[in-house]
Kinemage of the C-alpha trace (Angstrom):
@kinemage 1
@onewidth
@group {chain A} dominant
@subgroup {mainchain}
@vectorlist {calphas} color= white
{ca unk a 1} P 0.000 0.000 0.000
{ca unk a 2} L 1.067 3.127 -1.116
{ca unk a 3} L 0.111 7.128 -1.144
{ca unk a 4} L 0.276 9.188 -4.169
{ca unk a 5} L -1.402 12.858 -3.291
{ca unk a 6} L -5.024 12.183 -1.788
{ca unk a 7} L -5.231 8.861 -3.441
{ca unk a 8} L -4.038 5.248 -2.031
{ca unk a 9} L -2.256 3.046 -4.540
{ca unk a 10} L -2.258 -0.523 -3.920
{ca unk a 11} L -1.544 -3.962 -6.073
{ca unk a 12} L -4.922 -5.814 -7.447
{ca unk a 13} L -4.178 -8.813 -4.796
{ca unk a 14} L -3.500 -6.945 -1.788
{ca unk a 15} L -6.038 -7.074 1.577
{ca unk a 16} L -6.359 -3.874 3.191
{ca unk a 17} L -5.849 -3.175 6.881
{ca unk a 18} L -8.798 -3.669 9.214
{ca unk a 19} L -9.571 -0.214 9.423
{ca unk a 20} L -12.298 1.670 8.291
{ca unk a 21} L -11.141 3.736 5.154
{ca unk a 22} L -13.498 6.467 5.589
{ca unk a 23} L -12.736 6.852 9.324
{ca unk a 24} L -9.647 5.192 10.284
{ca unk a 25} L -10.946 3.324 13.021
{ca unk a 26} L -9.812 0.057 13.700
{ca unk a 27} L -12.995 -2.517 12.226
{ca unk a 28} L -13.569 -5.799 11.812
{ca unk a 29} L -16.160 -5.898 8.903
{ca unk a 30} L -15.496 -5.415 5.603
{ca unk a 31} L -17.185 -4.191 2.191
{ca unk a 32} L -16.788 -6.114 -0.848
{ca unk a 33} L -16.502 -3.539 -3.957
{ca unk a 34} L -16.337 -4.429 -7.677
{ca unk a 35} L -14.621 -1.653 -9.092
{ca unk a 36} L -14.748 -0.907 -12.829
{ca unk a 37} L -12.104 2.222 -14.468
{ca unk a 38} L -11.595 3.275 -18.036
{ca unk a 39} L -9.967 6.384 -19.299
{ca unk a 40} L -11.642 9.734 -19.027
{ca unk a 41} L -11.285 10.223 -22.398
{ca unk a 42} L -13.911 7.368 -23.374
{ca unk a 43} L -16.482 9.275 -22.676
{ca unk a 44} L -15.726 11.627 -25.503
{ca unk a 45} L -17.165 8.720 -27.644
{ca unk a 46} L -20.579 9.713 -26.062
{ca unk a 47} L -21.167 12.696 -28.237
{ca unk a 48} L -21.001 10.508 -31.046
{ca unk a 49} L -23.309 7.670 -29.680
{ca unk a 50} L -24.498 6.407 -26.713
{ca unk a 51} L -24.513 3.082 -27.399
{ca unk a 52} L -20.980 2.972 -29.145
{ca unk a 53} L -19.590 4.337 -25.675
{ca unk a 54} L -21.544 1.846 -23.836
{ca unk a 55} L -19.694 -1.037 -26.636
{ca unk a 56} L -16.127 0.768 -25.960
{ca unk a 57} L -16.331 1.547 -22.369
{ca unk a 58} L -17.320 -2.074 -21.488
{ca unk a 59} L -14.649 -3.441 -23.909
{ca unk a 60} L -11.446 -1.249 -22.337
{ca unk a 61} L -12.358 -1.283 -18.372
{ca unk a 62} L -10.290 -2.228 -16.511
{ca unk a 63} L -11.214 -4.087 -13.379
{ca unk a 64} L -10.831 -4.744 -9.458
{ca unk a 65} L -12.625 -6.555 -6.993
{ca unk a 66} L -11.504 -5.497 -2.868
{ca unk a 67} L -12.835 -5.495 0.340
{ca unk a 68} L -12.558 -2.106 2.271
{ca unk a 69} L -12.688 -1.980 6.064
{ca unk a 70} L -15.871 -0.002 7.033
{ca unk a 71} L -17.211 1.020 10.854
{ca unk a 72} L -20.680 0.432 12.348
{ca unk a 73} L -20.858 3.986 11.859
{ca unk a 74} L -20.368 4.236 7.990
{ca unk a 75} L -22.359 1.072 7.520
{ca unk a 76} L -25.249 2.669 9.224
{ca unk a 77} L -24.452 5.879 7.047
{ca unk a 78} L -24.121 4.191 4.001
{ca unk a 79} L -27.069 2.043 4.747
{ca unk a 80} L -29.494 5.007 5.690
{ca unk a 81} L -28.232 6.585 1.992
{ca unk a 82} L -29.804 3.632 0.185
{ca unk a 83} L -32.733 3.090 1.898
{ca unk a 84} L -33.412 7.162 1.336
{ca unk a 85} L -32.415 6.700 -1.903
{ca unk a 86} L -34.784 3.902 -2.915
{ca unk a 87} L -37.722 5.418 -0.554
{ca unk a 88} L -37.687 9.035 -2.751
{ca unk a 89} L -37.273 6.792 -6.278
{ca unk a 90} L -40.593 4.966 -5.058
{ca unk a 91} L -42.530 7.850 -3.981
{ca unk a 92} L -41.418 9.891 -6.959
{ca unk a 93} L -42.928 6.703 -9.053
{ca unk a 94} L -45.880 7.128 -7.273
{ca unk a 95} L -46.708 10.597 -7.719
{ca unk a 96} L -45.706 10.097 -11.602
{ca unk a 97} L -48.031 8.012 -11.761
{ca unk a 98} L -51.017 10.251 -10.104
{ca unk a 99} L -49.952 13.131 -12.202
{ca unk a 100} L -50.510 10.699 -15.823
{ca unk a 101} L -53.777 9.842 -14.218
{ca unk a 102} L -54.612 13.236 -13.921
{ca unk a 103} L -53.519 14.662 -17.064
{ca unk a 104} L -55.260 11.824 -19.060
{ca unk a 105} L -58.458 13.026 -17.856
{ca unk a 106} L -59.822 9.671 -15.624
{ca unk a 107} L -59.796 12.373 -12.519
{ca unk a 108} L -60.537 15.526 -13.263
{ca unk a 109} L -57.266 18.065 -14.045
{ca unk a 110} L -57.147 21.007 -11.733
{ca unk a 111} L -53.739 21.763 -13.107
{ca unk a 112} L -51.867 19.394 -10.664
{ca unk a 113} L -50.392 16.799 -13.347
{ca unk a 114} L -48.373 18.777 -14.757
{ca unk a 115} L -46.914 19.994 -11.066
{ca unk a 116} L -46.797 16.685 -10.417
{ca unk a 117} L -44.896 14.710 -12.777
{ca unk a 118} L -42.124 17.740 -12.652
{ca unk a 119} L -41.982 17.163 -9.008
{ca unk a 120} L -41.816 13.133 -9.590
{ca unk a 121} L -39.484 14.366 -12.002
{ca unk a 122} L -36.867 15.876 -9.832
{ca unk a 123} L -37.786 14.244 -7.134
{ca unk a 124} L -36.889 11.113 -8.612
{ca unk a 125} L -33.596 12.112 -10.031
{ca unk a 126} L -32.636 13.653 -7.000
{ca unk a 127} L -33.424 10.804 -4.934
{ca unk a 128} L -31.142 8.392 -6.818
{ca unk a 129} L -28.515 10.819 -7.769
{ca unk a 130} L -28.447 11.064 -3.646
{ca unk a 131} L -28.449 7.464 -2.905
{ca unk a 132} L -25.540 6.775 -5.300
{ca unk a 133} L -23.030 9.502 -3.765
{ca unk a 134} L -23.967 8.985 -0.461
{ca unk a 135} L -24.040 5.405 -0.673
{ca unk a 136} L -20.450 5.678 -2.692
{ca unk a 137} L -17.414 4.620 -0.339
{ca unk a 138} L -14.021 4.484 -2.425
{ca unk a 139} L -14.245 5.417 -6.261
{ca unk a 140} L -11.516 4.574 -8.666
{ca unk a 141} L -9.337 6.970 -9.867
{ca unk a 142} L -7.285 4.684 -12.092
{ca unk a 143} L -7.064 0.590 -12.793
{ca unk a 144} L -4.108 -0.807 -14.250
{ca unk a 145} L -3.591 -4.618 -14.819
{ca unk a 146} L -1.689 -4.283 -11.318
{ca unk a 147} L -2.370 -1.618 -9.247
{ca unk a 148} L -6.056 0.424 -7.656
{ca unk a 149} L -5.888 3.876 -7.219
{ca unk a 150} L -8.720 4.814 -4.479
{ca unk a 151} L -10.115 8.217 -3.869
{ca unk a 152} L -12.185 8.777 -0.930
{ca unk a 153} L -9.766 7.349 1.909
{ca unk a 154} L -9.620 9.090 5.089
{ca unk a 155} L -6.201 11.080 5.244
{ca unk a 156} L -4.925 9.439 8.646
{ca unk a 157} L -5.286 6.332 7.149
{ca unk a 158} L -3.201 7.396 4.357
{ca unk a 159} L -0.881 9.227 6.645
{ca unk a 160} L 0.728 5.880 7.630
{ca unk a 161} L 1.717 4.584 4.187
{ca unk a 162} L 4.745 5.321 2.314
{ca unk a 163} L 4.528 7.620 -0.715
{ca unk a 164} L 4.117 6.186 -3.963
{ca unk a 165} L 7.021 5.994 -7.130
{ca unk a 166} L 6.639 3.825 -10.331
{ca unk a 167} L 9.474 2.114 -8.958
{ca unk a 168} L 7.540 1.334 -5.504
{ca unk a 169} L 5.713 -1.680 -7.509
């Protein structure tokens, strides 16, 4: 394990240290991610096609399965995220609904559809747009057929480890 800036650098097959990498308390459970990485400059494919950068981005990812150390405390946090995450993406379904029973004229309109499926609308967005940051505990910064680099660890945790070089591998 390794520090390069704010981000931790470690090889594909190493465990990390039972410590929770958002607080650095010592922990005994652990998260299993499946991380996914491709260039930043795939995405430039999107203003060509969608579905092209969908094809490309699958083919070049690189990928990394880990298991970061996580406290009761960020558990609960993380848990709470996706559980208010889902709750707003159901009750946003909801009122879209109501609103395209209202605008197609089985109840009658009083001008509340159209409130209400732009408040389902945002709602809805916002509501899983939430749940996925919040939720989110380490993101990959870069994947090589080696090494993870991790954003999102807590910087006392990082303190500890030596600072990265290409000749650290």
């Amino acid at each position: 394990l390794w520090r390069e800036g704010n981000l931790l650098v470690m090889r594909k097959e190493v465990t990390l240290p039972d410590r929770c990498v958002k607080s650095n308390e010592p922990t005994t459970r652990s998260l299993k991610r499946n991380l996914t990485w491709h260039h930043p400059a795939i995405y430039f494919v999107v203003l060509f096609n969608l579905i092209v950068y969908a094809i490309v981005a699958l083919i070049v990812q690189k990928r990394a399965k880990i298991a970061v150390g996580l406290s009761d405390k960020w558990f609960t946090r993380r848990r709470r995220a996706i559980i208010l995450g889902w709750t707003t993406a159901v009750l946003a379904s909801i009122l879209f609904c109501s609103g395209t029973v209202m605008l197609s004229g089985v109840r009658p309109d009083n001008g509340l559809g159209g409130l209400a499926l732009a408040v389902a609308t945002v709602l809805g967005l916002g509501g899983i747009i939430y749940g996925v940051v919040r939720s989110r505990i380490v993101t990959p910064a870069r994947i090589t057929d080696t090494h993870i680099w991790l954003k999102g660890v807590h910087p006392d945790y990082m303190a500890e480890l030596p600072i990265w070089s290409e000749g650290s591998a």
